[in-house]
C-alpha positions in Angstrom: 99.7 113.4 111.6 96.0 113.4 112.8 93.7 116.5 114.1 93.4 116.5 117.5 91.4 119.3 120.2 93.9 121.8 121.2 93.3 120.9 124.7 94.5 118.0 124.4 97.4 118.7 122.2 100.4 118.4 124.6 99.7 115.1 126.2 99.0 113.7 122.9 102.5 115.0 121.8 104.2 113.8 124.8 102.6 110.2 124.1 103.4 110.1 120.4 107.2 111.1 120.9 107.3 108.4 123.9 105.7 106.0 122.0 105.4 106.3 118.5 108.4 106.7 115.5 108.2 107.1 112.1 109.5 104.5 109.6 112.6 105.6 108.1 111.6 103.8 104.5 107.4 104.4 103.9 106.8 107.3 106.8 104.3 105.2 108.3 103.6 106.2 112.1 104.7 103.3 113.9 104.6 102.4 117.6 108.0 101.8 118.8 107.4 98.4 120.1 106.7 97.2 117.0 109.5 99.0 114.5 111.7 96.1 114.3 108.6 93.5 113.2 107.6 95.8 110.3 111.0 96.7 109.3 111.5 93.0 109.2 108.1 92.1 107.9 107.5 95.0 105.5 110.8 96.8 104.4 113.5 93.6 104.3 114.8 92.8 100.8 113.3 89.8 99.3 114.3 87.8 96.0 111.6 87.1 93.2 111.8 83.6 91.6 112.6 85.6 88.4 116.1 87.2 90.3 114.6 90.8 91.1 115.0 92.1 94.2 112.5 94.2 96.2 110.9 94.8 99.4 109.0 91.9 101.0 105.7 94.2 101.1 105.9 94.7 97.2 106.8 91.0 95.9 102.9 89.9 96.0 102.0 92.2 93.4 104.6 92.3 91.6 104.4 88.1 91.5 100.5 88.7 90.6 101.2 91.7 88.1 104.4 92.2 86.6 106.5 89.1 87.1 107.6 87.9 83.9 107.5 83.8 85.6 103.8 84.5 87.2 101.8 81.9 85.6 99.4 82.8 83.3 96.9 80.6 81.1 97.1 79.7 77.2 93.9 81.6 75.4 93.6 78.2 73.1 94.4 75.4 75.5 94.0 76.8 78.7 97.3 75.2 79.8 99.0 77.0 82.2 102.9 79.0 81.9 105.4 81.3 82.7 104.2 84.4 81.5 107.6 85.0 79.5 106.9 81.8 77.1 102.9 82.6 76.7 103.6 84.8 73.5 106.1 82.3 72.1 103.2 79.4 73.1 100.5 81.0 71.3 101.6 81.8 68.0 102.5 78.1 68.3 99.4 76.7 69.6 96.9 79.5 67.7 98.3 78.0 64.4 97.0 74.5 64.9 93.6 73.2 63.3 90.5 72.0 64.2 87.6 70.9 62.1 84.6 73.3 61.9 81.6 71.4 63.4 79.2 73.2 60.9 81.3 73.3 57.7 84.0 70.3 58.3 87.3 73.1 57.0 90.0 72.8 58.9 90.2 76.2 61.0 92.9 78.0 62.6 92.8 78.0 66.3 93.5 81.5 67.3 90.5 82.0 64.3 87.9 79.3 65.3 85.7 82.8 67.6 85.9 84.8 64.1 84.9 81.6 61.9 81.3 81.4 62.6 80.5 84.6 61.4 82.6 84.0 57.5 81.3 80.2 58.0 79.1 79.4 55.3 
């Protein structure tokens, strides 16, 4: 799958079909000696903590990006959960008070960054 110099090009076919194969799942070139480790390492079905199944060398983003149990962090309280429960959490924890330091009303949480501005 590379240029090579035409001279050159039927040893470097002979090598390749002795020594390399293609992966039957991404395409990658692969040297034969090592077909079975990145089958095993790259291609073998894995489990997600949330049930879903995919191939080992996709769980790390999909834990990081799209898992609905990767932990994310509270925009109010900073306390870490499941990404599932964080909309559920803030409408909760958003709708608690505090007291505004410059005009003592009790404030919103999820309003405390706007009040400043509207605070008298």
């Amino acid at each position: 799958k590379k240029d090579i110099p035409a001279v050159n090009f039927i040893i470097h076919e002979i090598h390749c079909r002795r020594n390399i194969e293609i992966c039957p799942y991404c395409s990658d070139s692969i040297p034969k000696s090592e077909m079975k480790n990145h089958i095993e390492s790259e291609h073998v079905q894995v489990t997600c903590k949330c049930r879903m199944k995919m191939e080992n060398s996709l769980l790390k983003d999909h834990e990081a990006s799209s898992c609905p149990l990767r932990p994310v962090l509270c925009q109010f309280c900073d306390i870490q959960l499941a990404f599932s429960k964080l909309q559920e959490h803030e409408l909760f924890c958003g709708a608690r008070t505090e007291p505004c330091g410059r005009c003592g009303r009790n404030v919103l949480v999820r309003e405390l960054k706007e009040h400043p501005r509207l605070c008298g």
